[in-house]
C-alpha positions in Angstrom: 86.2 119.9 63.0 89.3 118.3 63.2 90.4 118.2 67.0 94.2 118.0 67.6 96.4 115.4 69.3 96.0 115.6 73.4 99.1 116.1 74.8 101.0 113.1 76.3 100.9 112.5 79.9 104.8 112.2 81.3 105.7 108.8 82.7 107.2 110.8 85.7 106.9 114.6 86.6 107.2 116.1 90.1 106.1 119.9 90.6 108.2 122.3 93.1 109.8 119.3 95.0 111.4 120.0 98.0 113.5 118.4 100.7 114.8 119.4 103.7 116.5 117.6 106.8 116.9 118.2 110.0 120.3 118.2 112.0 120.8 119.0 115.5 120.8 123.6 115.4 119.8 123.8 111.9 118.0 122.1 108.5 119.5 121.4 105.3 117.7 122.1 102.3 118.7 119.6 99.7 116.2 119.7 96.8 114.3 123.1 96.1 111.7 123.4 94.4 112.6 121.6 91.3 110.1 120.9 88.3 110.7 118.0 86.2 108.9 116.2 83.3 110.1 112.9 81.8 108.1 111.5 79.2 108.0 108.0 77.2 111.3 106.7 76.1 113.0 110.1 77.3 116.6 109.7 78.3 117.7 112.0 81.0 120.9 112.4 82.7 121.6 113.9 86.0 125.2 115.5 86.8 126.5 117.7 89.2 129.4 117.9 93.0 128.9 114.9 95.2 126.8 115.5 97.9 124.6 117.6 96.2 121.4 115.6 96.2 121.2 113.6 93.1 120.7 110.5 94.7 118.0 112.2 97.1 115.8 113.3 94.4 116.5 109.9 92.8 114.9 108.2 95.5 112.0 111.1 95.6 111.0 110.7 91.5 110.8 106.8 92.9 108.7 107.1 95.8 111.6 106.0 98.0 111.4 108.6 99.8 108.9 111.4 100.6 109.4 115.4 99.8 108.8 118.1 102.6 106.7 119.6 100.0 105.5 119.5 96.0 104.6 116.4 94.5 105.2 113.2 92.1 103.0 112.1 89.5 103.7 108.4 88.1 101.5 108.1 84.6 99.6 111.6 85.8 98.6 110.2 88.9 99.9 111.9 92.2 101.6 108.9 94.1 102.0 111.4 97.6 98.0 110.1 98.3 98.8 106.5 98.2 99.0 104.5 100.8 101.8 102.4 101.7 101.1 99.2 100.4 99.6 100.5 96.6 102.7 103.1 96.7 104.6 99.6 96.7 102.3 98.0 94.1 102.8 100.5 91.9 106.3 101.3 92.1 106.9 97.5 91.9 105.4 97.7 88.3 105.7 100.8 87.3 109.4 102.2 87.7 113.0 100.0 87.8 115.7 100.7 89.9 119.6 100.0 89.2 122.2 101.5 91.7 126.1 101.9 91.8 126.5 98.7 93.7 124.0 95.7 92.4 122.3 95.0 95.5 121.2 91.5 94.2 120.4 88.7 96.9 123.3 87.0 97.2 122.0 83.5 98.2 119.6 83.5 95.2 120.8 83.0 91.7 120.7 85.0 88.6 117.2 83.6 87.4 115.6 84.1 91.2 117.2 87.5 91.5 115.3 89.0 87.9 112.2 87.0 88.2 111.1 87.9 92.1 109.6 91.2 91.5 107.5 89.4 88.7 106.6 87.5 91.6 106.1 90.0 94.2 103.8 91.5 91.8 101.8 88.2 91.2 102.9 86.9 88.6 103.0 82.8 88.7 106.8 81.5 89.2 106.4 79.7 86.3 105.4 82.5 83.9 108.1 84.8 86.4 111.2 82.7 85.6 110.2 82.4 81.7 110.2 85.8 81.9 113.2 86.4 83.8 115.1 83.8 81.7 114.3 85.6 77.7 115.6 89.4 79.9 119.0 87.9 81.0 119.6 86.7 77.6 118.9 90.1 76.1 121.4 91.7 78.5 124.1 88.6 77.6 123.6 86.3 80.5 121.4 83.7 79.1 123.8 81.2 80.2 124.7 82.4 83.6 121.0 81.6 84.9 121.8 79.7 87.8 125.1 81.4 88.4 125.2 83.6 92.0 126.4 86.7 92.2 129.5 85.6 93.9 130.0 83.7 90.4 129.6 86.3 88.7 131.5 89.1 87.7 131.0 92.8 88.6 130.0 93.6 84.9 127.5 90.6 84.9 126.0 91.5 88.2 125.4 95.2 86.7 123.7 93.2 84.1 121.9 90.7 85.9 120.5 94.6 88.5 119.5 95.8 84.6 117.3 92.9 83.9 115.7 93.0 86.8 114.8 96.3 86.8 113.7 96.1 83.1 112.1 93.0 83.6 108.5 94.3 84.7 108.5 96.8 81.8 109.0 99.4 84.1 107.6 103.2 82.6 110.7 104.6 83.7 114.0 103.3 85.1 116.0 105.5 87.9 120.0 104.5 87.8 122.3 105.6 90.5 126.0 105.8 89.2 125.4 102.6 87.4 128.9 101.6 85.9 130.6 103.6 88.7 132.0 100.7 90.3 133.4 99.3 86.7 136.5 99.7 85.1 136.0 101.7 81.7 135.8 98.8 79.0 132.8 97.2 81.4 131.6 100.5 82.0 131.3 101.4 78.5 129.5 97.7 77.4 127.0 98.4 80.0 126.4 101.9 78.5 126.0 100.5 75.1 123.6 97.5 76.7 121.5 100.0 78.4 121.0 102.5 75.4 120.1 99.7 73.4 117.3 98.0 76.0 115.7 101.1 76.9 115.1 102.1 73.3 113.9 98.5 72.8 111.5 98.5 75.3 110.7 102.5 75.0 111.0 103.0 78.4 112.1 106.3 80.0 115.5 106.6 81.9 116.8 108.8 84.3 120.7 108.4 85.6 122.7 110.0 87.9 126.3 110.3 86.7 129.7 111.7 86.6 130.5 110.0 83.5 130.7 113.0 80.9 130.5 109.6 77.9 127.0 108.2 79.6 125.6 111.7 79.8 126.5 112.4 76.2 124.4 109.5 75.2 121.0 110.9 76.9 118.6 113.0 75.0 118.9 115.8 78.1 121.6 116.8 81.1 120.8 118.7 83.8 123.3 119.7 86.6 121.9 119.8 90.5 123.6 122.2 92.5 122.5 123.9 95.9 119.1 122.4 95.6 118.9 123.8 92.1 118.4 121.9 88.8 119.6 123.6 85.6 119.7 122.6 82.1 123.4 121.9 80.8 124.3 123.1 77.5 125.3 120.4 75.0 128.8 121.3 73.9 129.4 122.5 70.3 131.3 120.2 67.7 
């Protein structure tokens, strides 16, 4: 008897997520209850009012932070059990980060900034910088290696934040308003830069964005609003 194909395991899922804080006479529910599955090389983009929560359940899906209830599931294992230190382990190599500002170390160059997660994970600085080296010349910067940030431009820092969080061959990659902070030509080179590396590399990508041109590129688009994650309807051409 012919058995058929097991179903794939998502790179990330969470199951009725929820977050709430607490102000002084009242709490504010910011995520509710929101199912999500992302599998392997999925592109998914996440729109929606500012203030609304996107980055919080950015920072959630990554283990950043932890939900008032519901759960995450890296690879089908539930990361809310892990301690501290293996939740750091694993989210080290398991999912990249890239945010609207770069937040690279400023007194490190290019080729330290990409190849110290490598090294944080244990990887030998040696076999780290090699490493390090071939993913900023994928993303363009193969001669910027010893270059600081403050030498490089705002487009090449975005690049330099991509390579490092593609560097570890992350599962999934969480972006925060990536090309926010770019003027539209950069903006739209880093678009074209990510799209191609994520395909490359099959890896799974989740961005928030108000960018209607980077959300058209995903393969989904959901809108958060009052705690609320809904489907948005491609628009008809």
């Amino acid at each position: 008897m012919n058995k058929g194909k097991q179903p794939l395991i998502p790179v990330v899922r969470c199951k009725s997520l929820h977050k709430e804080f607490v102000i002084p006479g009242q709490k504010v529910e910011v995520i509710n209850n929101i199912d999500l599955s992302i599998d392997k090389g999925e592109k998914i983009a996440i729109m929606g009012p500012s203030g609304t929560g996107k980055t919080t359940l950015l920072t959630l899906l990554g283990g950043l932070d932890k939900p008032t209830s519901g759960s995450v599931w890296w690879d089908g294992i539930e990361i809310g059990f892990m301690s501290n230190n293996l939740l750091a382990k694993q989210r080290n190599g398991k999912i990249g980060f890239v945010y609207q500002f770069h937040h690279l170390l400023m007194e490190f160059s290019a080729l330290e900034n990409v190849s110290l997660p490598l090294v944080i994970g244990g990887m030998s600085p040696i076999a780290a910088k090699q490493s390090a080296a071939d993913m900023l010349d994928a993303v363009g910067l193969g001669n910027r290696l010893q270059h600081k940030p403050g030498e490089l431009s705002g487009g090449e820092r975005q690049r330099v934040a991509v390579a490092r969080a593609l560097v570890g061959n992350p599962i999934c990659v969480l972006m925060d308003e990536p090309t926010g902070n770019l003027d539209d030509k950069t903006a739209s080179d880093i678009h074209k830069l990510i799209m191609l590396l994520v395909k490359k590399f099959a890896i799974a990508l989740v961005v928030v964005t108000h960018d209607q041109k980077l959300a058209g590129l995903m393969d989904k688009c959901f809108v958060l609003n009052s705690g609320k994650l809904s489907k948005k309807r491609r628009s008809s051409k």
